[in-house]
C-alpha positions as CSV (number, residue, x, y, z in Angstrom):
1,X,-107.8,25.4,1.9
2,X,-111.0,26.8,0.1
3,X,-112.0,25.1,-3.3
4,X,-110.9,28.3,-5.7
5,X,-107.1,27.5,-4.4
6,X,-107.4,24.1,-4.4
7,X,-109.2,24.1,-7.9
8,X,-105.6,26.7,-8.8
9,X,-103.2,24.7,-7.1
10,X,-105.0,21.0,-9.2
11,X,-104.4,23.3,-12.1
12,X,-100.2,24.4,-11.6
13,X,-100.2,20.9,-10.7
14,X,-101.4,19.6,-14.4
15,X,-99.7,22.1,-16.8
16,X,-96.2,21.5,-15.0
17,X,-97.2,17.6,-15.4
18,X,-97.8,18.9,-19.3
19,X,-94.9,20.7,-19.7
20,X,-92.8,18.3,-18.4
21,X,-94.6,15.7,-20.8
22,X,-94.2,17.9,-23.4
23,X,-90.4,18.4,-22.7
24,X,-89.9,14.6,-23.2
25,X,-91.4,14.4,-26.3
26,X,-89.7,17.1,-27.9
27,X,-86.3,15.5,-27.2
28,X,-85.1,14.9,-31.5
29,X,-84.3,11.2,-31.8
30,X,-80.5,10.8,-33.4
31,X,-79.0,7.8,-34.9
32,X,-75.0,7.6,-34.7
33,X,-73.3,4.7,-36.6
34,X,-70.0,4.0,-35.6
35,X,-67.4,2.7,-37.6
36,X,-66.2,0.2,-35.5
37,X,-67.1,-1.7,-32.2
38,X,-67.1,0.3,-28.9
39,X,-63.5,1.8,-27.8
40,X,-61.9,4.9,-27.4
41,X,-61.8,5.7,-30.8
42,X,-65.1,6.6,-30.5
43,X,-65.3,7.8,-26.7
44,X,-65.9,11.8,-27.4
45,X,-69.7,10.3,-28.1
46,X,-69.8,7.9,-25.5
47,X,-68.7,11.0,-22.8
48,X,-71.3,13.2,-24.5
49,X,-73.7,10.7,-24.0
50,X,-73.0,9.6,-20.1
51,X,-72.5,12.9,-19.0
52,X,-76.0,14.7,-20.3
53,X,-74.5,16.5,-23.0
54,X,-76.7,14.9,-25.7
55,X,-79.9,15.7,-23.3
56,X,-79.2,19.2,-22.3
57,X,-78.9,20.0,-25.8
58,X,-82.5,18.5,-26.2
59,X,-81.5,15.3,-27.9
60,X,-82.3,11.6,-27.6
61,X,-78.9,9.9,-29.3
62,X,-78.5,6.2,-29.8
63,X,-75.4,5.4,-30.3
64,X,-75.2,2.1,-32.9
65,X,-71.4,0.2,-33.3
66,X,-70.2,-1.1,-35.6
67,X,-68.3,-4.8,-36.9
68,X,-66.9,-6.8,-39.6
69,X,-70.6,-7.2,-41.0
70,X,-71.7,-3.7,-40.4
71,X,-71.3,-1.3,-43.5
72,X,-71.6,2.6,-42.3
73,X,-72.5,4.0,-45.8
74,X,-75.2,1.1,-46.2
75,X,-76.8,1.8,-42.8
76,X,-76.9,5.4,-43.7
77,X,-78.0,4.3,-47.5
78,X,-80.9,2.1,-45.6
79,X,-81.8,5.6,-43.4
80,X,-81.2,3.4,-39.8
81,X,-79.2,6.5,-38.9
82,X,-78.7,10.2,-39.5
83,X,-75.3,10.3,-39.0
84,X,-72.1,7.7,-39.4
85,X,-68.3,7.6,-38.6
86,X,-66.5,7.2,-41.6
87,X,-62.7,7.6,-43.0
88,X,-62.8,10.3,-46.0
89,X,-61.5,7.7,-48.7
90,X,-64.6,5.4,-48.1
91,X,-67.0,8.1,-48.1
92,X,-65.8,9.7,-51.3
93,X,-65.4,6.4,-52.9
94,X,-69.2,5.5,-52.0
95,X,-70.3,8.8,-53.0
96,X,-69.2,8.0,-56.5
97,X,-70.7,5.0,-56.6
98,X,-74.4,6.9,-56.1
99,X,-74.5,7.3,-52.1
100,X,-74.5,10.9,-51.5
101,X,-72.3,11.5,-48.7
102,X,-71.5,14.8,-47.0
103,X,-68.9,15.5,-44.4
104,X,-70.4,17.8,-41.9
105,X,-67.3,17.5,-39.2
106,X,-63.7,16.3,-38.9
107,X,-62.8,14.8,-35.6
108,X,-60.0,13.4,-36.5
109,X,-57.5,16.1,-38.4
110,X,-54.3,13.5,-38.3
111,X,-54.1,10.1,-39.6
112,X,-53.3,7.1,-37.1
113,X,-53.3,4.8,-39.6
114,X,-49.6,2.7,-40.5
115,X,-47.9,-0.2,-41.6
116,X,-46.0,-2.2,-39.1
117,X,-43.4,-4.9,-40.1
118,X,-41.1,-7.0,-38.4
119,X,-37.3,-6.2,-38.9
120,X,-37.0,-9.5,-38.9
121,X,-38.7,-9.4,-42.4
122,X,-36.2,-7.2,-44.5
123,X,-38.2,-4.5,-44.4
124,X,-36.5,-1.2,-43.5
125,X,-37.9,0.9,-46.1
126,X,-40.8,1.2,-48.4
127,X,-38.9,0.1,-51.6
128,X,-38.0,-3.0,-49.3
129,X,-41.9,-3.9,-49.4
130,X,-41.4,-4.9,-52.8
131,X,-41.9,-8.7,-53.2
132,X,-43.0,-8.7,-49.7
133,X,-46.8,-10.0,-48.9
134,X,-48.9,-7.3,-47.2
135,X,-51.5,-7.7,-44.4
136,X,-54.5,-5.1,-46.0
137,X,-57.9,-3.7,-44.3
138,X,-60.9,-4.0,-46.9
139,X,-64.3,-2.7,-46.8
140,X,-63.4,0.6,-47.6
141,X,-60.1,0.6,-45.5
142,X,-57.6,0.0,-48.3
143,X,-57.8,2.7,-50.2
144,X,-55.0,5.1,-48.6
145,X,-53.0,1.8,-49.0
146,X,-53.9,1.4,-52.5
147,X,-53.1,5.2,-53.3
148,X,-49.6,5.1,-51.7
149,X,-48.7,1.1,-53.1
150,X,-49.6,3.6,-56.5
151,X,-47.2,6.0,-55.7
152,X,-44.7,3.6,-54.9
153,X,-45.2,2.1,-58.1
154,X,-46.0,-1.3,-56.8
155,X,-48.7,-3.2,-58.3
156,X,-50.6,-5.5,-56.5
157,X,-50.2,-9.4,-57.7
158,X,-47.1,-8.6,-59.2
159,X,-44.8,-6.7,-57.2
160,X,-46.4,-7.2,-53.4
161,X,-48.8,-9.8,-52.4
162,X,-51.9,-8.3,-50.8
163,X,-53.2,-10.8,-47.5
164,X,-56.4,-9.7,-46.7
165,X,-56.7,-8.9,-42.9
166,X,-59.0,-9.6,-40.7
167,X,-59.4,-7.1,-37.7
168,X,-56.3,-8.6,-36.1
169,X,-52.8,-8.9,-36.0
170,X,-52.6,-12.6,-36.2
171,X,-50.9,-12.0,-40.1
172,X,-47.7,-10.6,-38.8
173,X,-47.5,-13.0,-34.9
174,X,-47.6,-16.2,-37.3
175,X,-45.3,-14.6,-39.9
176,X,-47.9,-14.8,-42.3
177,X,-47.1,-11.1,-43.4
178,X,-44.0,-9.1,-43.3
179,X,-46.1,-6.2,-42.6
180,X,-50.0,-5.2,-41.6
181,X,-52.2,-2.5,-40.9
182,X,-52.6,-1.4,-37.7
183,X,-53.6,1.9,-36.0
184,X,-51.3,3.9,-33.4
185,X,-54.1,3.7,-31.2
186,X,-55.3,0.1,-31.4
187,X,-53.5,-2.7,-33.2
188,X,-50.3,-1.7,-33.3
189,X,-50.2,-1.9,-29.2
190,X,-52.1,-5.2,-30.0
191,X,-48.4,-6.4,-31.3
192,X,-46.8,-5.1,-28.7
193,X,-48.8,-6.7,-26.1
194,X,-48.1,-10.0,-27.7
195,X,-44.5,-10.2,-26.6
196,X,-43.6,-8.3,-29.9
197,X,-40.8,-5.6,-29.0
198,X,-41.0,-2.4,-30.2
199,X,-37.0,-2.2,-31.0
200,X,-38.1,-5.3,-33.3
201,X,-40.6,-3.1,-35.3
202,X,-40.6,-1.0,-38.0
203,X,-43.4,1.3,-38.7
204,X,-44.6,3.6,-41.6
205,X,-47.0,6.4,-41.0
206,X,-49.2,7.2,-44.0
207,X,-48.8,10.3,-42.5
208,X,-45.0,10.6,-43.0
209,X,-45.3,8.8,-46.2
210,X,-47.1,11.9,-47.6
211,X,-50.7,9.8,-48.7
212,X,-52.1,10.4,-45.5
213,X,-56.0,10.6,-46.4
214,X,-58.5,12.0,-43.6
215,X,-60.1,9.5,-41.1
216,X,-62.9,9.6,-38.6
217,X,-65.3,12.3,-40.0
218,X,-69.2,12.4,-39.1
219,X,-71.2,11.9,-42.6
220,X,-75.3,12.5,-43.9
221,X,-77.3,12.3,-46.8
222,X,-76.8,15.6,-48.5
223,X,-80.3,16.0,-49.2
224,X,-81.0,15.7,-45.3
225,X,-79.3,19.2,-45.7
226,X,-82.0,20.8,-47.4
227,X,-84.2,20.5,-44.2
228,X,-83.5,23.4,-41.8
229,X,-84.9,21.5,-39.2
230,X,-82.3,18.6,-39.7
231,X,-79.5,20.8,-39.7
232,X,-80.6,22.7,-36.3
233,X,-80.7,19.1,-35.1
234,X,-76.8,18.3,-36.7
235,X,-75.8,21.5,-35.2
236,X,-76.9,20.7,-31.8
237,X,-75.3,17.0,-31.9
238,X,-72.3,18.3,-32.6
239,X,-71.8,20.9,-30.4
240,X,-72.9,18.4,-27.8
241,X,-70.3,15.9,-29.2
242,X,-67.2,18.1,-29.6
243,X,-67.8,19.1,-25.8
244,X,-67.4,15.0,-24.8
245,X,-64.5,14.9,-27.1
246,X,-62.9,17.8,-25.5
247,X,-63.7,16.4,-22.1
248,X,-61.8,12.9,-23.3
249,X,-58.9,14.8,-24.3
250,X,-58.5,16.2,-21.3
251,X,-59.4,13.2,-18.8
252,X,-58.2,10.1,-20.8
253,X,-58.9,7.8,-17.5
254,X,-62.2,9.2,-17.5
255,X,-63.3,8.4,-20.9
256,X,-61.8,4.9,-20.8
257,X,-64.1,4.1,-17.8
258,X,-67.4,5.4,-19.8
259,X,-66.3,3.4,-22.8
260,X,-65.6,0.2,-21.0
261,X,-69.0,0.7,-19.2
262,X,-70.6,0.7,-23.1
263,X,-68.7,-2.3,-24.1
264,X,-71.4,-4.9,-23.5
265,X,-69.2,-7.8,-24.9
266,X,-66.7,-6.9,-21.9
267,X,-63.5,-7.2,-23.7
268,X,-62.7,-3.7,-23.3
269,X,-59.9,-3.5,-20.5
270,X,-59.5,-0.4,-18.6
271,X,-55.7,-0.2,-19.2
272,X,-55.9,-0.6,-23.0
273,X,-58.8,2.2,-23.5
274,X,-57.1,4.5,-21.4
275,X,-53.8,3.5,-23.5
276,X,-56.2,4.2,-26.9
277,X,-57.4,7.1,-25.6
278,X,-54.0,9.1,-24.9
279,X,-53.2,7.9,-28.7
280,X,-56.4,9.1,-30.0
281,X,-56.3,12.5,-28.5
282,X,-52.4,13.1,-30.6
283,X,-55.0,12.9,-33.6
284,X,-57.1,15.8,-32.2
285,X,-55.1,18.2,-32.3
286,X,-57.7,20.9,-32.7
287,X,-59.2,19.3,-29.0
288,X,-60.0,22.4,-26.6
289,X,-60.2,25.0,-29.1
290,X,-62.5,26.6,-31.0
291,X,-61.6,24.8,-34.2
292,X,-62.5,21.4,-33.0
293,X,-64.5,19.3,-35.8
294,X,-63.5,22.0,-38.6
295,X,-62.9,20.4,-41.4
296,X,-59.6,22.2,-43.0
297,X,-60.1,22.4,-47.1
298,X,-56.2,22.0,-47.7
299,X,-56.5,18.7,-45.7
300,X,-59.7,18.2,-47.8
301,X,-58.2,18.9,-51.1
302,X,-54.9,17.0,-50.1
303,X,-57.1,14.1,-49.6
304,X,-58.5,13.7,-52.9
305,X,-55.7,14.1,-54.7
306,X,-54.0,11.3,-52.5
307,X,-57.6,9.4,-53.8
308,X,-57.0,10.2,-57.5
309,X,-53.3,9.6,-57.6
310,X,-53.9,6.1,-58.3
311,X,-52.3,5.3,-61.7
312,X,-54.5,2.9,-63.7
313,X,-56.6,2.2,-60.6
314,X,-57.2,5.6,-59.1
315,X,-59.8,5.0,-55.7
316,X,-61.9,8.2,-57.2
317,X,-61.7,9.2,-60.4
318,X,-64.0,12.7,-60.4
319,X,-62.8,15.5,-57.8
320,X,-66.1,16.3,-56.0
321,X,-65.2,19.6,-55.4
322,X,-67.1,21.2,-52.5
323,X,-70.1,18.9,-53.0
324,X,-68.6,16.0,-50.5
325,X,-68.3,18.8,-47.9
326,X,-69.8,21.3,-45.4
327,X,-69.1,24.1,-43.3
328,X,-72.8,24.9,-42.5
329,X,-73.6,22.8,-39.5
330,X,-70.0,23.1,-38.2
331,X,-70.3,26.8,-38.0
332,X,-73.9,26.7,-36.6
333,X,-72.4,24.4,-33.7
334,X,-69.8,27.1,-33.2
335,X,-72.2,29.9,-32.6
């Protein structure tokens, strides 16, 4: 080999070595904070994630979970993240209160959330819940129940007792509550699995009950959406994202699997996350099309109202308007 090739050869050699350098360094860094610790509520990111989505898309996402001592809107507040998982109600509600949240996608377009109660109780109706004590989510997880106790006329401390409930279902097993939050996808089954018959149940969607407020959204700073460069970035995450939600839609077993293998605690059970997973996916129902993540205004709109139909003690009482909401990134995924 004479020197001039060698010397050319030395030379493909190092800007392939550079490129490639390059290539790795240009990967934009992405904070996700979940909501809640890691399960299938979550597993369109997780599927994204394991299967290269995130990387072909030129992204480096860290995925972050959440707990009992882990506040969404502060981490996001604190800038430890770019983007969180939040329910609608908590993010308008902290937007009020100064942090200026903006929805940029809606994963979720149907509300899991219910009420479960023991027969057993006297409950077979909501006006039945009246004198009754109540297991209730806080940290930003009782507002829906606070809007539709409002509608119902029931005031707390007077008319229902409120228990507040830990992440459990321990409240209604011990017959400390006649009834308790729970998710179709999660706790509810929890109850179930705990010798609990379903014939022995009664359950009340929020949904059906007509306060049915948005859930799992992705949220940002709004004045991250000033920067063009930040949005291109949102924009890529969540094309990247709706493909592994699309993906656990379709192969529930699948997703489980990935989501157990990110569950570093090793609670998460095969069975149960594949169990989640076919619930989660009746809450997508825009899953496998082109509306996927869209973010419809007249579920928007219903939501607030839901929010500011409080009484005396609305959860909001401004209507944001379009300022809590965004069809910008969504429609730049979609191109």
């Amino acid at each position: 080999m004479n020197r001039s090739l060698s010397s050319t050869i030395r030379l493909a050699m190092l800007s392939a070595a550079a490129a490639l350098s390059l290539g790795a360094q240009a990967a934009e860094k992405v904070t996700l904070q979940l909501k809640w610790v890691p399960q299938a509520q979550f597993a369109g990111y997780y599927v994204a994630q394991a299967k290269g989505y995130y990387k072909d898309a030129g992204l480096d996402v860290t995925i972050k979970p959440g707990g009992t001592d882990v506040s969404p809107v502060q981490v996001l507040a604190g800038k430890s993240a770019d983007v969180i998982v939040n329910w609608m109600p908590d993010a308008l509600a902290a937007r009020e209160a100064g942090v200026p949240l903006v929805n940029i996608a809606q994963i979720f377009d149907k509300s899991g959330l219910m009420l479960t109660c023991k027969k057993a109780s006297g409950v077979s109706a909501p006006k039945d819940l009246k004198g009754k004590t109540l297991g209730v989510w806080y940290g930003g997880n009782e507002y829906p129940f606070l809007s539709w106790m409002g509608k119902l006329n029931l005031k707390p401390g007077k008319d229902i007792t409120i228990l507040k409930q830990g992440f459990n279902v321990d409240p209604l097993l011990q017959n400390q509550a006649a009834c308790i939050s729970t998710m179709i996808y999660n706790e509810y089954w929890q109850v179930v699995d705990a010798g609990v018959k379903e014939s022995d149940l009664v359950t009340f969607f929020y949904q059906d009950q007509g306060v049915a407020s948005l859930e799992d959204g992705l949220y940002v700073l709004a004045p991250n959406l000033r920067d063009k460069a930040f949005v291109a970035k949102m924009a890529k995450f969540l094309k990247a994202s709706f493909k592994g939600w699309n993906d656990a839609v379709k192969n529930p077993e699948e997703a489980a699997k990935i989501v157990v293998a990110n569950d570093t605690s090793g609670s998460a059970s095969l069975a149960v996350q594949k169990r989640q997973m076919e619930n989660v996916a009746k809450l997508i129902s825009n899953a496998n099309t082109p509306k996927i993540g869209y973010l419809d205004p007249a579920a928007y709109e219903r939501t607030i109202k839901v929010l500011m139909a409080g009484g005396s003690d609305p959860v909001i009482k401004k209507d944001p308007g379009k300022a809590a909401m965004t069809h910008l990134v969504w429609e730049r995924a979609a191109k």
